[in-house]
N, C-alpha and C positions, 0 to 999 in steps of 0.2 A: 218947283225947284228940281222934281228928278230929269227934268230933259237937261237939266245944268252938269248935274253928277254924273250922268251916265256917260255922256259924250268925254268926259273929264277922264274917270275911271278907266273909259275904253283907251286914250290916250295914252295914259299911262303905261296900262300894260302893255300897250303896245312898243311904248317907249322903252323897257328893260331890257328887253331881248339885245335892241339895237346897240344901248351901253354893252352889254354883254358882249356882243361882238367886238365891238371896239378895241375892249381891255383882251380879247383874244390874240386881236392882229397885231396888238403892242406886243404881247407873249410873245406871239411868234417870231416875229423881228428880235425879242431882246434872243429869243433862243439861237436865232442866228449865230451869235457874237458869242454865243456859249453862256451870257450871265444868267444862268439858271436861278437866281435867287431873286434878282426882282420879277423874271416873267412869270414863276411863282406866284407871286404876289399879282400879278396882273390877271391870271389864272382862277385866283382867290376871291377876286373883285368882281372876276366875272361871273363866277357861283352867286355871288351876293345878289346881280342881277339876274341871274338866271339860273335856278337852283338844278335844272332840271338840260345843261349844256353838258351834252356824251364829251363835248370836242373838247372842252374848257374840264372834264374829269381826267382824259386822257391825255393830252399835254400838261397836264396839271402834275398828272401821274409819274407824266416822263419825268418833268424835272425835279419832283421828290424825290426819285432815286437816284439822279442824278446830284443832286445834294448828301445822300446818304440816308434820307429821312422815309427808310423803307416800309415803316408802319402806316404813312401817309400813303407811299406811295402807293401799297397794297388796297387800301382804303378806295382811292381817286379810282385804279385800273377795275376793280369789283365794279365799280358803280357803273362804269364807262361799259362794263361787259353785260351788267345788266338790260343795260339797254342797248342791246344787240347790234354793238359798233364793231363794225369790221376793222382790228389791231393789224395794221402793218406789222412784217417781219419784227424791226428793230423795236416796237411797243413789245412785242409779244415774249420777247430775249427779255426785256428789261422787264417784267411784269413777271416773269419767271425765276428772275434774278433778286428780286423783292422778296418772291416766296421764299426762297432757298435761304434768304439771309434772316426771316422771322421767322425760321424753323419748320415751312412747311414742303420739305424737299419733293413729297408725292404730288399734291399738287402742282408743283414746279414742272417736273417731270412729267404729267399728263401734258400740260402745256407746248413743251418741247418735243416731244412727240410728236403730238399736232403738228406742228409746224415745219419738222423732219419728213411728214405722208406730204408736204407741198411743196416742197425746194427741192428741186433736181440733183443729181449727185454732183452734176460739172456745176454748180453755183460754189462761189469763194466761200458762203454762210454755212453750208450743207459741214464742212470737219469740224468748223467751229460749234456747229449743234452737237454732233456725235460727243464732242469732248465733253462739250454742257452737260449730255445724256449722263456721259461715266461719271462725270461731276457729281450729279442729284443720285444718282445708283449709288456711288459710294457712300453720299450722307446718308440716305435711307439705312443702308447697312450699319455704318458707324454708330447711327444714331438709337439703331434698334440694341446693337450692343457697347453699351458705354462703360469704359475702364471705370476701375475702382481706385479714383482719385480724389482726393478734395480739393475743389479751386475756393480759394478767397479773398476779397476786396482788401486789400490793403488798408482800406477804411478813409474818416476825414483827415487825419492826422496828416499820409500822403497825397491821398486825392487830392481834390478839387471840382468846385460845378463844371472847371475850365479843361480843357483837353488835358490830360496826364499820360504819357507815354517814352517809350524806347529807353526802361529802365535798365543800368548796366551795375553788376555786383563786383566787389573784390571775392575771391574765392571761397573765404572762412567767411563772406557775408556781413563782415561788421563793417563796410560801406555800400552804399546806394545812392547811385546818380541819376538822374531822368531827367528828360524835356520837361515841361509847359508850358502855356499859353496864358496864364491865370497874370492878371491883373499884378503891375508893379514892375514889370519887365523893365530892364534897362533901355535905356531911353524912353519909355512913356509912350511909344509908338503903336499906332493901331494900324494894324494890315487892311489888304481889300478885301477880304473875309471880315471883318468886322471884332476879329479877337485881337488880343495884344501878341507880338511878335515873341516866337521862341525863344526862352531862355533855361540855361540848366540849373540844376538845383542838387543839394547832397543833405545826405542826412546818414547820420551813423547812428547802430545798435549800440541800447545801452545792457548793462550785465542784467538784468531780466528778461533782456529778449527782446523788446519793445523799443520803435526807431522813435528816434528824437523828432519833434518838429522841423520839416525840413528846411534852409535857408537859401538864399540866391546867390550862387556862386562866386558870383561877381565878374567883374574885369580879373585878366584882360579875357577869361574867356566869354564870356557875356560880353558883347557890345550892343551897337541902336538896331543892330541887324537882326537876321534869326541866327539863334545859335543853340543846334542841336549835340549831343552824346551821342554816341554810338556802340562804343566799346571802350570797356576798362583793363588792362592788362591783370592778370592774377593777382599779384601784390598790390595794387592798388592805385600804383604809383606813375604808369602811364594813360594818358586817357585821349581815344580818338572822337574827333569831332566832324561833322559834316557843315557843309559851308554849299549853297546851291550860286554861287556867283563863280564862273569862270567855269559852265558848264556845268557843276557839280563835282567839287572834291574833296577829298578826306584831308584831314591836321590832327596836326598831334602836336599834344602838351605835356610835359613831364612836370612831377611833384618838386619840389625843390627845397627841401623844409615841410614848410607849413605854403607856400604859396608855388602858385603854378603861374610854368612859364609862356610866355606869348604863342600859342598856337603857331604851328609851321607847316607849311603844305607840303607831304610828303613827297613832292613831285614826280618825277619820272623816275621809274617804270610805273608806277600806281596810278596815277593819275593822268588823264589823258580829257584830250578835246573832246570826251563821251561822259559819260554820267557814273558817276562814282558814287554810290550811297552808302556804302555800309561793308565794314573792314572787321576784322578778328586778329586777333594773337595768340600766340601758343602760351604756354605757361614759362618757358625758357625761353621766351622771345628769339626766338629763331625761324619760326614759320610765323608766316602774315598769307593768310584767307580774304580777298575783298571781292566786292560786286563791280561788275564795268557793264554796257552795253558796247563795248569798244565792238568794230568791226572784226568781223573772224569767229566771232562766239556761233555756238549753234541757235542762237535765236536769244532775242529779247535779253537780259540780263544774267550773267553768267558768271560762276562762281570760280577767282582764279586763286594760285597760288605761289607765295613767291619764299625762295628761305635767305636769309642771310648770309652775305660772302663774309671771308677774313676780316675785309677791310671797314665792315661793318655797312653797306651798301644792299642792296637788296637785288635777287637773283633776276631776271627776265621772267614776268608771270607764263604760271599755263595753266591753259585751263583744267580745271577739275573732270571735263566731260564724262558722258556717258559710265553709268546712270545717276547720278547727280545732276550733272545738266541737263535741262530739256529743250525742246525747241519754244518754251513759254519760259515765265521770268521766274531765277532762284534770288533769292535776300537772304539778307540777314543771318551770316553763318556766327556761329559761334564752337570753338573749339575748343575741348571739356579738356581741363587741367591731367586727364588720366592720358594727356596724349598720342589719343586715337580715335576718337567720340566725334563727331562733327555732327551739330544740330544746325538745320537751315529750313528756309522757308521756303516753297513753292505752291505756283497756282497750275503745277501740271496735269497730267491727265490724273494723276493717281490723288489728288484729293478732293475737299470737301467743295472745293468751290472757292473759288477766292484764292487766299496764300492760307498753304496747311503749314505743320512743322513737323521735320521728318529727322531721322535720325540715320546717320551711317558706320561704320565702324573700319578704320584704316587696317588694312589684312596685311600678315608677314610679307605677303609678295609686294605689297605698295600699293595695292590696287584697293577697289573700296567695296563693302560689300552693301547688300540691294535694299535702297531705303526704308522705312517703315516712318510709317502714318503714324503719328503717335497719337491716333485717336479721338473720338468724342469722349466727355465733351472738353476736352481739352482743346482742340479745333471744331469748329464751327465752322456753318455757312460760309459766314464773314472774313475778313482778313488777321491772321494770328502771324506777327513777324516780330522779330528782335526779340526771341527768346533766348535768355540765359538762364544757367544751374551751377547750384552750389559746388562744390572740390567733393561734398559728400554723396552729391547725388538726392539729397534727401528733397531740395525745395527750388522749382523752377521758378523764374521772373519772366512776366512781360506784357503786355497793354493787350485789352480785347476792350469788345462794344458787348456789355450784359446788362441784363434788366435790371441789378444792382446795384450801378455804376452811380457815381455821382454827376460824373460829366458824362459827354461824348465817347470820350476813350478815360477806362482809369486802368492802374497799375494791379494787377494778380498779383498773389503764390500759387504756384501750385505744390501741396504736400504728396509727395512719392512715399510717404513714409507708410502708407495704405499699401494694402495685397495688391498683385495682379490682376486682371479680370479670371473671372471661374472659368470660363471658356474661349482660349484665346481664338480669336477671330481671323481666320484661315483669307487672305483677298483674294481676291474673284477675278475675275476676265467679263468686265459685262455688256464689252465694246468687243468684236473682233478685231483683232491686229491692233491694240492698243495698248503696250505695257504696262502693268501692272506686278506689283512686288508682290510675291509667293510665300513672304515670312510670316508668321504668328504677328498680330499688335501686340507687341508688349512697350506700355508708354513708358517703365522704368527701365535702369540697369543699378546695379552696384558698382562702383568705378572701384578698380583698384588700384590704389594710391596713397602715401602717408604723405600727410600734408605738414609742414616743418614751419612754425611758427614763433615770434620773441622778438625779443630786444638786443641791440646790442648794446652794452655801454662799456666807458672806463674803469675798470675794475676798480682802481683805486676812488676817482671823484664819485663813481658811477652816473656821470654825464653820458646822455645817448652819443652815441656816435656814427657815420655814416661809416658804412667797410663796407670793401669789395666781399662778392660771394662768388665762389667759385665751385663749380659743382663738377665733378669729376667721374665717368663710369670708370671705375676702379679697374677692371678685367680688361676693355677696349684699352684704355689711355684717353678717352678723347674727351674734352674739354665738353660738357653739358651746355651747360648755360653760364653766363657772368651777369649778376647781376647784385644790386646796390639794396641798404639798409636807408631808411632816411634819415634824413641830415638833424631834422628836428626832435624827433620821438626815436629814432633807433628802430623801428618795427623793421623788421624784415618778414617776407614768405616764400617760400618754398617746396611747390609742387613733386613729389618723388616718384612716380609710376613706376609699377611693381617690375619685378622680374631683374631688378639691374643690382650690384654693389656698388653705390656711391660712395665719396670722395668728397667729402665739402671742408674747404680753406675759408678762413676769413680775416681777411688782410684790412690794414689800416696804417698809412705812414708814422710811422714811429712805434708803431707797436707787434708785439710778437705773433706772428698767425696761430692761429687758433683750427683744428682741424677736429670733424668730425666724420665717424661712417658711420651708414645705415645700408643692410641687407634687406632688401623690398623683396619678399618672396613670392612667387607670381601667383599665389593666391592667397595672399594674406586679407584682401578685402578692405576696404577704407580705416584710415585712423587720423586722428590729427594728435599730434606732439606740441606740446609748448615747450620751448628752451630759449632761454634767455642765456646770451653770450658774456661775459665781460672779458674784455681785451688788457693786456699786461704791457705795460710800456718796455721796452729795450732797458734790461741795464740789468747791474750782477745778480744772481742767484733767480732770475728769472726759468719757471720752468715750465717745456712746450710738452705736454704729452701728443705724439705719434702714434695719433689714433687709426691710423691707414697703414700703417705697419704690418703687413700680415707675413705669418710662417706657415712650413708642411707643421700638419701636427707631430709634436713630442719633438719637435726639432728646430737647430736654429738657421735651415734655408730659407733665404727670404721667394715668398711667393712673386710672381710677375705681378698681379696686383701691387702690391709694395711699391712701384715705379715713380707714377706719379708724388709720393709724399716722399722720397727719396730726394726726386727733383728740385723740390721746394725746399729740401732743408739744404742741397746743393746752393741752389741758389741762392739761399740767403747768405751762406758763406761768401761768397760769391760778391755778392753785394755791400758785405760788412767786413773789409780784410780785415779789421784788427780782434774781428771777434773771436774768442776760443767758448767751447763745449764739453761739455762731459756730458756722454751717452748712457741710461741708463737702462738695466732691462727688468722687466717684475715679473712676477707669477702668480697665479692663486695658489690656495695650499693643496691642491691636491698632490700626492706625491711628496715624499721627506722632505726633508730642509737640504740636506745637502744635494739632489737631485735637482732642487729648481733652485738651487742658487747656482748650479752648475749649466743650466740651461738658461737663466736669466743672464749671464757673465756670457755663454755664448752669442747671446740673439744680440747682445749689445755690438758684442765685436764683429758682429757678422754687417751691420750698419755702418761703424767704424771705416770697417774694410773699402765696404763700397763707394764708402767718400772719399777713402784716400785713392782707390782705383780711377773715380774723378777728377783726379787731381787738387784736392786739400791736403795743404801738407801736413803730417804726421805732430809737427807742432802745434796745430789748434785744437788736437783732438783726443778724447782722452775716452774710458769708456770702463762698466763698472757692475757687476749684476748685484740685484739687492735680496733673489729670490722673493719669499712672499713677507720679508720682517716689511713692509709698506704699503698695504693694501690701501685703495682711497674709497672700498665698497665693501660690503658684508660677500661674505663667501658665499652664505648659505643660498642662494641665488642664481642661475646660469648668465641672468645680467650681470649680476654683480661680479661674480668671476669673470667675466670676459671684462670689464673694465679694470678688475685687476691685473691681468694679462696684457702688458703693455709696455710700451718704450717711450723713453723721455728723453729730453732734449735739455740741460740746465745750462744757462750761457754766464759764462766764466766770469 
């Protein structure tokens, strides 16, 4: 029987190799066509027949990193190198690019190396290596000194086994919206990727801290399509969505209540026959940050900007350039409520490899000052985009790939609320003639900002109410921002950046404006405020205190500040012929009784005056000082005098 085996035996083995071939030239052909996932699999097959195929580890290899699955990929290219396969150029990039993304930047770096003593300077690959170089040189460095931050998983509550990513916050954080891919998607549809199609998801903080389980958004922003987030305005209440049909362009939704309205493509100047991924807001929606690859950028993906005209239309973008732009691709800006902060992502020379997240700071003169890396391990290897942070500064959001993870991609924090690093880390030049930022890494700031939050309601039902808000720099004249309360809940928010006297009105048809000021002093450092508004309907004995009212001290000339809230009580008049006023003025008690009732009696008449100067006639207007017998605060206080210190409005 063994001349029966043997001849049999020998067949066989002879016979595996050949299968093994086979499932190769399938690979190859599927690689053609780019589907890296079944030739994978063909790859796979072929190992099975032939455990000991260089050719079948290294296209095997290719297309695991070409999937992402760079621990594989690492795996496949080792073996392939073990046995002494000479790696074309474009193995040798990818097999480096594996390293770099599972952490082993030196390794990477030897390799790239190698491969820079064999490529002549005139070859297209030869800049792309040098940049690869600074790439792996700077994670070595990052990685050697890493900030003193804590990242943490969001956990199962947000995750999922299924991709979780491009989380966007409202400012104070008690909302959060992101992608997934996780099973249940609207419509039920499974992509060619094999996951369910993109849909958004929200979840709000409850009062211990801890976010709710998250739910599916719904229609109409969820349909059978993908339907990604991208940015959520400060308050909460507008939200930009990406849509990759008609080239790739951004939409936007506004809150409307409790429900949100039909996504709108922001068309032109924003959107263009190029690729539009990813848009920002200011905190007083007047400036819009987006991504284009539109022609004219200095290369690949470019970060523009546009600000709002009168007419509520948007300015002609420009671009951000130099140094923010590079001739490689920026994403994913986002611009910090302290209105001057801009966090964005880039795969330039100056980071880890992949897309880093960098941080810039808007200078007096306009111009911007010189990025900063915010670090390992904040950034990794791998791709770090769509970061955003809190109004406090305390806690950044955004999707990375860690050994943690539940899925592919999950959703971070990162806590800033940790020190600096001991030794800020000075960047290097490790390329000649290749830019690189000169600044300390510091991944933190402290923004400074008071952040203005509450409700508004009807005073009397105390029903929310939607009102205009109107924010004023007091000193300038010039109109801030306008922006609304929601219709359902009354929340409104309100971003303040230091350095300015605000001015905030808050109107609602049929009701008496309501004003408030705040002095943001340019290093006061973050705070947030809760003030809840209630609104006073029109009608007798109704009374407006004229909190924007300012005098010289000890006297009753009204300041140039005073303009704007002047204007407002003009124009109400203005608006309501039949209505009449009595103007009233107060004081704290410093200083006698008859002193500040003589200077509360002036500061009224001095408003008086100015109305009638406008032309209100003398019949609607009456005016009265009460000095300090009225105070609506404790004296013992510098707040609370200063809220004694004031002028009213009572309508007739």
């Amino acid at each position: 029987m063994l001349w029966i085996v043997f001849p049999f035996c020998f067949a066989f083995l002879c016979a595996q190799p050949q299968k093994a071939e086979k499932h190769i030239r399938r690979g190859a052909e599927l690689m053609q066509i780019e589907d890296y996932n079944n030739a994978l699999g063909e790859y796979e097959t072929a190992l099975q027949y032939n455990p000991f195929s260089a050719e079948a580890y290294l296209q095997g290899g290719y297309c695991a990193w070409r999937l992402r699955q760079n621990r594989k990929a690492v795996e496949y290219f080792q073996k392939a190198e073990k046995m002494d396969l000479v790696f074309p150029p474009r193995f040798l990039v990818a097999y480096a690019d594996a390293l770099q993304r599972t952490g082993q930047p030196t390794q990477a770096r030897l390799l790239i190396e190698r491969l820079l003593s064999q490529v002549r300077s005139s070859d297209p690959l030869y800049d792309k290596l040098r940049v690869t170089l600074q790439h792996l040189k700077n994670a070595e460095r990052y990685i050697q000194n890493p900030v003193k931050v804590e990242i943490r998983n969001l956990g199962g509550i947000i995750n999922s086994p299924y991709p979780d990513y491009a989380p966007v916050i409202s400012a104070d954080e008690s909302i959060l919206l992101f992608t997934s891919r996780r099973p249940g998607s609207t419509g039920d549809k499974i992509a060619s990727d094999g996951l369910p199609y993109e849909d958004i998801y929200i979840t709000e903080k409850t009062i211990d801290g801890s976010w709710r389980t998250p739910r599916n958004i719904g229609p109409p922003l969820n349909t059978p399509t993908h339907d990604a987030c991208i940015a959520l305005s400060a308050d909460g209440q507008t939200l930009f969505l990406f849509n990759s049909e008609h080239g790739g362009d951004i939409f936007m939704s506004r809150l409307k209540g409790s429900k949100w309205l039909s996504p709108k493509n922001m068309g032109s100047p924003i959107n263009t026959k190029s690729w539009e991924p990813s848009v920002c807001l200011s905190a007083d929606e007047r400036t819009l940050f987006f991504v284009s690859d539109r022609p004219g950028g200095l290369g690949g993906r470019d970060i523009y900007m546009c600000r709002r005209l009168p007419q509520g239309k948007w300015s002609e973008p420009v671009n951000l350039g130099p140094p923010i732009n590079t001739p490689y691709d920026e994403d994913g800006p986002f611009f910090h409520p302290d209105g001057k902060t801009l966090f964005y992502s880039s795969n330039g020379p100056n980071s880890m490899g992949g897309f880093d997240i960098f941080r810039t700071e808007l200078q007096s003169d306009s111009t911007w000052s010189a990025p900063v890396n915010l670090g390992y391990p904040i950034n990794t290897p791998g791709d770090e985009i769509y970061f955003v942070l809190s109004a406090s500064g305390l806690h950044g959001y955004y999707a990375s790939e860690r050994d943690d993870s539940f899925g592919e991609k999950d959703i971070y924090i990162v806590d800033f609320s940790t020190l600096l690093p001991e030794k800020p880390v000075q960047a290097e030049k490790p390329v000649e003639d290749l830019p690189t930022s000169t600044e300390p890494i510091i991944p933190s700031f402290r923004p400074n900002l008071t952040l203005l939050t509450g409700n508004i309601y009807d005073a009397e039902t105390k029903e929310p109410l939607e009102a205009r808000i109107t924010l004023i720099d007091n000193v300038k004249g010039d109109t801030i921002a306008v922006l609304s309360s929601n219709a359902a809940s009354g929340k409104y928010l309100i971003s303040l950046p230091a350095g300015r006297n605000y001015g905030i009105a808050v109107t609602a048809e049929g009701y008496a404006f309501h004003s408030e000021n705040f002095i943001v002093e340019p290093a006061q450092g973050y705070r947030q405020i809760q003030k809840d508004i209630g609104l006073k309907r029109y009608k007798a004995g109704t009374v407006i205190i004229l909190r924007n009212i300012f005098f010289d001290f000890d006297k009753a000339t009204l300041r140039p500040e005073s303009k704007a809230e002047l204007e407002r009580v003009y124009q109400l008049l203005v608006d309501n012929p039949k209505m009449r006023v009595r103007i009233a003025g107060h004081t704290d008690n410093y200083g006698s009784d008859e002193y500040n009732q003589r200077l509360s009696e002036a500061r009224a008449k001095a408003v008086y005056e100015y109305l009638i100067q406008r032309g209100i006639s003398p019949d609607r207007l009456s005016f009265i000082g009460y000095g300090e017998s009225r105070p609506i605060d404790t004296n013992e206080t510098p707040e609370g005098r200063q809220h004694n210190r004031r002028v009213e409005l009572e309508i007739l």
